[in-house]
ROPAKOL-821569 format. One record per residue (C-alpha): residue in one letter; z, x, y; residue number from 0. Coordinates in steps of 0.5 Angstrom, whole numbers, plus 2048, in hexadecimal, padded with zeros to 3 digits. Layout:
REM ROPAKOL-821569
<site 'A'; <Z; X; Y>; NUM>
...
This chain:
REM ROPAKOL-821569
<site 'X'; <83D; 82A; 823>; 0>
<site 'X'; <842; 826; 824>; 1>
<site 'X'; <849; 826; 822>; 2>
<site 'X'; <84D; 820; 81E>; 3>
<site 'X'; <854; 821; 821>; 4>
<site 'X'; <857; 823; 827>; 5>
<site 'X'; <857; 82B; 827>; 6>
<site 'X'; <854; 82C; 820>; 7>
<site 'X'; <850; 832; 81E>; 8>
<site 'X'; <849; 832; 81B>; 9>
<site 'X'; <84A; 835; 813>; 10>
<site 'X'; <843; 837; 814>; 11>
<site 'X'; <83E; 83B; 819>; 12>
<site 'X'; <836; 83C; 819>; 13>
<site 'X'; <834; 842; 81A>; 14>
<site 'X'; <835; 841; 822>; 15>
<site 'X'; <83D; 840; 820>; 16>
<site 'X'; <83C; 839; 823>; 17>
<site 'X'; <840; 834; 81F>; 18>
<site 'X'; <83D; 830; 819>; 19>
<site 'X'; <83F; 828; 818>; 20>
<site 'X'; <83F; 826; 811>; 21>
<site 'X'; <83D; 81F; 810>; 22>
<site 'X'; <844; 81A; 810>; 23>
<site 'X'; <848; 81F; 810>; 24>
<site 'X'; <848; 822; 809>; 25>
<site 'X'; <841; 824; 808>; 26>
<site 'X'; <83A; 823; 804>; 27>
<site 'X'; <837; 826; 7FE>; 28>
<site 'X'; <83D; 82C; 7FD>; 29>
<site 'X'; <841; 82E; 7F7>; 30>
<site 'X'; <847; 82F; 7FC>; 31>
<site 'X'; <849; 82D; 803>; 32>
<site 'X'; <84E; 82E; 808>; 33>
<site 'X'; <852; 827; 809>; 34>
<site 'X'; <859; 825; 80E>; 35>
<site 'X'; <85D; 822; 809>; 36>
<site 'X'; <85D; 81C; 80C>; 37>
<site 'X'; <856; 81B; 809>; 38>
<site 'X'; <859; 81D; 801>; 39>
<site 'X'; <85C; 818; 7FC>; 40>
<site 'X'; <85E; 819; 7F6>; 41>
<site 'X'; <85B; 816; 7F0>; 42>
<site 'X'; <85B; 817; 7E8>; 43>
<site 'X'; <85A; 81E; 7E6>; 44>
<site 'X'; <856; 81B; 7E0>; 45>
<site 'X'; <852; 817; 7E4>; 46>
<site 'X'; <849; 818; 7E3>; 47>
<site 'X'; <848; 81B; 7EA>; 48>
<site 'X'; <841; 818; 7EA>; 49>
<site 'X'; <844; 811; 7EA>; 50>
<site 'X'; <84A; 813; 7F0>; 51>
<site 'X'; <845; 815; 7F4>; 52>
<site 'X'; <842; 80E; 7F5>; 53>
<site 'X'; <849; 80B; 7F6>; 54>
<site 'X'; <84A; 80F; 7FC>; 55>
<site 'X'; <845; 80C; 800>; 56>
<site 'X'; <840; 806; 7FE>; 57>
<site 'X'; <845; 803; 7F8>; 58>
<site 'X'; <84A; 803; 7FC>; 59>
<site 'X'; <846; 800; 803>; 60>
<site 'X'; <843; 7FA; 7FE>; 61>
<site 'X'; <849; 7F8; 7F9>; 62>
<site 'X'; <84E; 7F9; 800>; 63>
<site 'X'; <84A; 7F4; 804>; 64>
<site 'X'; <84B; 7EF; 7FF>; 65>
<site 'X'; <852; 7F1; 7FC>; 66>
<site 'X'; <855; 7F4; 803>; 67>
<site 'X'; <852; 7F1; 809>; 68>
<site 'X'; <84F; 7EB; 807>; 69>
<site 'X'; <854; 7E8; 801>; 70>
<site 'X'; <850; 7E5; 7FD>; 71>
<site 'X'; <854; 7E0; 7FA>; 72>
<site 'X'; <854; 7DE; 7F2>; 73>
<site 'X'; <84E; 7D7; 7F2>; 74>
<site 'X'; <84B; 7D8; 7F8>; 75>
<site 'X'; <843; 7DA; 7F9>; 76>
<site 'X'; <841; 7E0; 7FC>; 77>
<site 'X'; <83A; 7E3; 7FE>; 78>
<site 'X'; <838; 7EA; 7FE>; 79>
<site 'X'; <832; 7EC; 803>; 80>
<site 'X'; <82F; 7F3; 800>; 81>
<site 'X'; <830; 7F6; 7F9>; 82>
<site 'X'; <830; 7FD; 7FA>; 83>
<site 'X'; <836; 801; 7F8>; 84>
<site 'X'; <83A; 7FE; 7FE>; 85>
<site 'X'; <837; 7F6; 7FB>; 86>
<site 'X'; <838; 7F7; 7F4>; 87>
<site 'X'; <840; 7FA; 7F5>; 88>
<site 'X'; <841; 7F3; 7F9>; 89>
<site 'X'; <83F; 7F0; 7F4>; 90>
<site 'X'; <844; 7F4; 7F0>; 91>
<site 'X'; <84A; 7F1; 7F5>; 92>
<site 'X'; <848; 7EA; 7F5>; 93>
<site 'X'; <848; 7EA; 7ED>; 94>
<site 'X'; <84F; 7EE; 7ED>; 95>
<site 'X'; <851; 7E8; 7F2>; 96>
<site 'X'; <850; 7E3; 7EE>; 97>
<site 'X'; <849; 7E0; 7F1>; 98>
<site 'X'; <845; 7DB; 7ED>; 99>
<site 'X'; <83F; 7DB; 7F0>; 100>
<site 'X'; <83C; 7E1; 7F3>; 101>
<site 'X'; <836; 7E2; 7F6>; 102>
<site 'X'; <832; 7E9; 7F7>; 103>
<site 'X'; <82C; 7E7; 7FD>; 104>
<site 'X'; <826; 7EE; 7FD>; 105>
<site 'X'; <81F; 7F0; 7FD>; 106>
<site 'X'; <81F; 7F4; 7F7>; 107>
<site 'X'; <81F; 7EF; 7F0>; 108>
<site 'X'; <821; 7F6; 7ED>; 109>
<site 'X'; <828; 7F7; 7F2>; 110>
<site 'X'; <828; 7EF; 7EF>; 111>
<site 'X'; <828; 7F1; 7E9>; 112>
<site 'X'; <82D; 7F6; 7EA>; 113>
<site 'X'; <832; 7F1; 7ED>; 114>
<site 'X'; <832; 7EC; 7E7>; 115>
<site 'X'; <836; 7F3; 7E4>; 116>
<site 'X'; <83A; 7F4; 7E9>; 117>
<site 'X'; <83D; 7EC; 7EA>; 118>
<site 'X'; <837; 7E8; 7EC>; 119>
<site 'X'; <838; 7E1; 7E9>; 120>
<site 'X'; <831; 7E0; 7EE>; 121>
<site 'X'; <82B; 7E2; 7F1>; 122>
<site 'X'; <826; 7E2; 7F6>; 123>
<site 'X'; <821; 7E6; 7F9>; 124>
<site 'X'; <820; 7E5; 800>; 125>
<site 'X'; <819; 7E6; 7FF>; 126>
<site 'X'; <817; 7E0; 7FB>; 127>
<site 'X'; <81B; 7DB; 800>; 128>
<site 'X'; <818; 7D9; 807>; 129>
<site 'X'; <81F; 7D8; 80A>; 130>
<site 'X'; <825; 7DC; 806>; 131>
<site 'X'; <82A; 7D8; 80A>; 132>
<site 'X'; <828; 7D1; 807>; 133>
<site 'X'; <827; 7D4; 800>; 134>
<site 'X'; <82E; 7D7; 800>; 135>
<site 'X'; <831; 7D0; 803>; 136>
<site 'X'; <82C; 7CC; 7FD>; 137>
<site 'X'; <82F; 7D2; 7F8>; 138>
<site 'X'; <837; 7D2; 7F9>; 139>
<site 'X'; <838; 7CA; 7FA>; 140>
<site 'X'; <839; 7CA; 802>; 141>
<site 'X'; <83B; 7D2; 803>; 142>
<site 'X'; <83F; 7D7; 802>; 143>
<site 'X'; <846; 7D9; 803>; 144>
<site 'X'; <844; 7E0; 805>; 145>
<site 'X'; <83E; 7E4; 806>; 146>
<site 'X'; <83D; 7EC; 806>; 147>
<site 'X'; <838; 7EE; 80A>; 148>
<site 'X'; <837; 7F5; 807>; 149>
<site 'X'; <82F; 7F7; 80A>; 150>
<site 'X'; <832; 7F9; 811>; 151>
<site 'X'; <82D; 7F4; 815>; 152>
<site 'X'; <82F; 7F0; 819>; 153>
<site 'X'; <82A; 7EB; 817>; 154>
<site 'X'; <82E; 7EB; 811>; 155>
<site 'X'; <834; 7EA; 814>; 156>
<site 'X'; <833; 7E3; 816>; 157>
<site 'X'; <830; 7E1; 811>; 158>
<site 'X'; <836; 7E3; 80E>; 159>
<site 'X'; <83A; 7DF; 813>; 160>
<site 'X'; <835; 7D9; 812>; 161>
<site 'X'; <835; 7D8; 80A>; 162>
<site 'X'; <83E; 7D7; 80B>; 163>
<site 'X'; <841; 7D0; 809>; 164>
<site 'X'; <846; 7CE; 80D>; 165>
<site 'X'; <84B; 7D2; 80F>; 166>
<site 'X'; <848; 7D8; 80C>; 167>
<site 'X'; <848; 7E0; 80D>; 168>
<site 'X'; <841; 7E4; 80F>; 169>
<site 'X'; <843; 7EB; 80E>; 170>
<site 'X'; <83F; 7F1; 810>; 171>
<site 'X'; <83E; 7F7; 80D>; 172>
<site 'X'; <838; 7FA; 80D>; 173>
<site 'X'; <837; 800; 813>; 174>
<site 'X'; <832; 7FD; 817>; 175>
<site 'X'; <82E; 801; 81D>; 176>
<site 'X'; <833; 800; 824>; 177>
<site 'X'; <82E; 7FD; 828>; 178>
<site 'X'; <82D; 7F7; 822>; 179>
<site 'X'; <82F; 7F1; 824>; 180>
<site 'X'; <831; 7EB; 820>; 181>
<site 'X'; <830; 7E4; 822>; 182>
<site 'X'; <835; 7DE; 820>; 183>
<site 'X'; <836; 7D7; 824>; 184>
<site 'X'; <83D; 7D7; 826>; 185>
<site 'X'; <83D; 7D0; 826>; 186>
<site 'X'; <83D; 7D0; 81E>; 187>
<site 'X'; <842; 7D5; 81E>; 188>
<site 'X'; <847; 7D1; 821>; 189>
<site 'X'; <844; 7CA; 81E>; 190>
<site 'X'; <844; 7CC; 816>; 191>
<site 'X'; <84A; 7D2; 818>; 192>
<site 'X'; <847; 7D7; 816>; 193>
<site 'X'; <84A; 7DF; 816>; 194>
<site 'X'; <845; 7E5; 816>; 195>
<site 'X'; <849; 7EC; 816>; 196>
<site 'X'; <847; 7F2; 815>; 197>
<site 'X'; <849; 7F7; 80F>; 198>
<site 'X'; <849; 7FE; 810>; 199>
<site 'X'; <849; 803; 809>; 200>
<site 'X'; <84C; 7FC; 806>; 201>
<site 'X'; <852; 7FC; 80B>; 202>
<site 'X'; <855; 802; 806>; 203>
<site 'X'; <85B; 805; 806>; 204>
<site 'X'; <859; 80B; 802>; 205>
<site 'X'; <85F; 80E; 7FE>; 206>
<site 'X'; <861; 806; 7FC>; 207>
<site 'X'; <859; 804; 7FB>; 208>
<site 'X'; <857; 809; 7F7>; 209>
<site 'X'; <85C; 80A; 7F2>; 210>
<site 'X'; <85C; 803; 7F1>; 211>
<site 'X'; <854; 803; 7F0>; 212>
<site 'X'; <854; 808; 7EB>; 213>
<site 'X'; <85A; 804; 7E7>; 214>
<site 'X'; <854; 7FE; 7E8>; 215>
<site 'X'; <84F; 803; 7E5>; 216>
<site 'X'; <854; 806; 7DE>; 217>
<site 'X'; <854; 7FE; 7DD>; 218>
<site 'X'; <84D; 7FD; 7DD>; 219>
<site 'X'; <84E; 7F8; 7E3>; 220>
<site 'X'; <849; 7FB; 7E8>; 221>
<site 'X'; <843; 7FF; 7E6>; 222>
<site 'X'; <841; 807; 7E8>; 223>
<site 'X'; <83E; 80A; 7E2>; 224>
<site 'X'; <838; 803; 7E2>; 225>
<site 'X'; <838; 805; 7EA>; 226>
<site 'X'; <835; 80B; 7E9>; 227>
<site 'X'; <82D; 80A; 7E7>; 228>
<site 'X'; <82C; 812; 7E8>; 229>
<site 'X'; <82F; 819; 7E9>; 230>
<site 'X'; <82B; 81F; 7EC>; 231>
<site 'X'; <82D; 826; 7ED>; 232>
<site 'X'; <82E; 829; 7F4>; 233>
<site 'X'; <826; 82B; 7F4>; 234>
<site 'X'; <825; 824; 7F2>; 235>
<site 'X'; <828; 822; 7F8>; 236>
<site 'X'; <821; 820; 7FC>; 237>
<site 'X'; <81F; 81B; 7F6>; 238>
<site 'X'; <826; 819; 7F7>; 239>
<site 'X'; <824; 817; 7FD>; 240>
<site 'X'; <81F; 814; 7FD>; 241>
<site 'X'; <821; 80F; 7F8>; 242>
<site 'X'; <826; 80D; 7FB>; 243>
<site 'X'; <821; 80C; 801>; 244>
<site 'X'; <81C; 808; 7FD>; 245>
<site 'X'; <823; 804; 7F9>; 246>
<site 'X'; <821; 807; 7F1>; 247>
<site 'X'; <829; 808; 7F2>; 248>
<site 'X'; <82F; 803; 7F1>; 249>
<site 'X'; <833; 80A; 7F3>; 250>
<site 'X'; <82F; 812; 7F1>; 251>
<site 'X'; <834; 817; 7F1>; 252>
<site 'X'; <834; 820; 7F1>; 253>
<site 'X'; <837; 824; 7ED>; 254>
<site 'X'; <839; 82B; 7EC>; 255>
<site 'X'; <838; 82F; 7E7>; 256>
């Protein structure tokens, strides 16, 4: 398995003595896990565990692309591609920001129907429209000030790109394959001064952002009890999976005990 530090020795062994990983570096599916410090961050006491846990990875991935990476600024439009737990807390940081117009873009009527409670102040189905760009263009007015492109595809990416007003931002989120490719005309990056970036776990500083998020949770800006639709006990883990895999789930989370 490999080791994550120069020099770093396996917690856990197989039954041949070789070193067992564990995913990200902190673990999957265990009550307990053995972690460098510079993986811990401190947080309420009396925060719900089943509501931190979301924090740590999709929350802060979708909130932080529009919050930290992107900036959205008060006013402005925004476009969000995708409406799993990543698209839906995208949603959540462009309304935090102050947006006026947020588009949620999926596949699924009921993800839709979830991001009109998470910020959505409009929706489409990109299954019901021939062309998603010119339907997005015709919906905001002449395009938006940011897109988030939260499916990992590449074709996703440029449309992201190409729903941009003038001088707007397409931010890339989503993991997409290595080999995936995004195709997006240089010429009009340059002409409409468009930006596409990319936002890796929403461009956080974890022992800031996490306080920070959670603050936003006790006031009731940013919602984690509504993005739970299910929780299962660790020998429901399988179903578990396979709702995600089959998208029945905002966010499924395990418990103990």
């Amino acid at each position: 398995a490999a080791l994550y530090a120069p020099g770093a020795v396996p917690r856990f062994t197989d039954a041949t003595g070789a070193g067992l990983g564990v995913f990200a570096s902190c673990g999957v599916m265990a009550e307990y896990a053995t972690l460098h410090t510079d993986s811990v961050v401190k947080i309420d006491k009396n925060m719900p565990l089943d509501k931190a846990c979301l924090v740590s990875c999709g929350v802060m991935t979708g909130v932080g692309a529009a919050i930290n990476t992107a900036q959205v600024q008060p006013g402005s439009i925004c476009v969000v591609f995708g409406c799993g737990g990543v698209g839906l807390s995208a949603l959540q940081g462009c309304r935090i920001a102050g947006a006026v117009m947020i588009v949620a873009v999926d596949t699924s009527d009921l993800k839709l129907q979830m991001a009109t409670d998470f910020g959505a102040t409009h929706t489409l189905n990109a299954k019901s429209v021939e062309d998603v760009v010119k339907a997005v263009m015709k919906l905001t007015g002449g395009g938006a000030d940011y897109a988030f492109e939260c499916v990992g595809a590449g074709a996703v990416v440029a449309q992201a790109v190409n729903v941009l007003a003038k001088g707007g931002t397409a931010v890339a989120v989503g993991v997409a394959a290595f080999a995936d490719t995004a195709s997006v005309r240089p010429l009009l990056l340059t002409a409409m001064e468009r930006t596409l970036k990319g936002s890796y776990f929403g461009s956080a500083r974890p022992r800031e952002d996490f306080p920070r998020l959670i603050k936003m949770y006790r006031s009731g800006q940013l919602k984690l009890d509504e993005l739970i639709t299910r929780t299962y006990t660790v020998d429901q883990a399988p179903q578990a999976f396979d709702d995600l895999a089959k998208g029945r789930n905002a966010r499924g989370v395990i418990l103990f005990g």
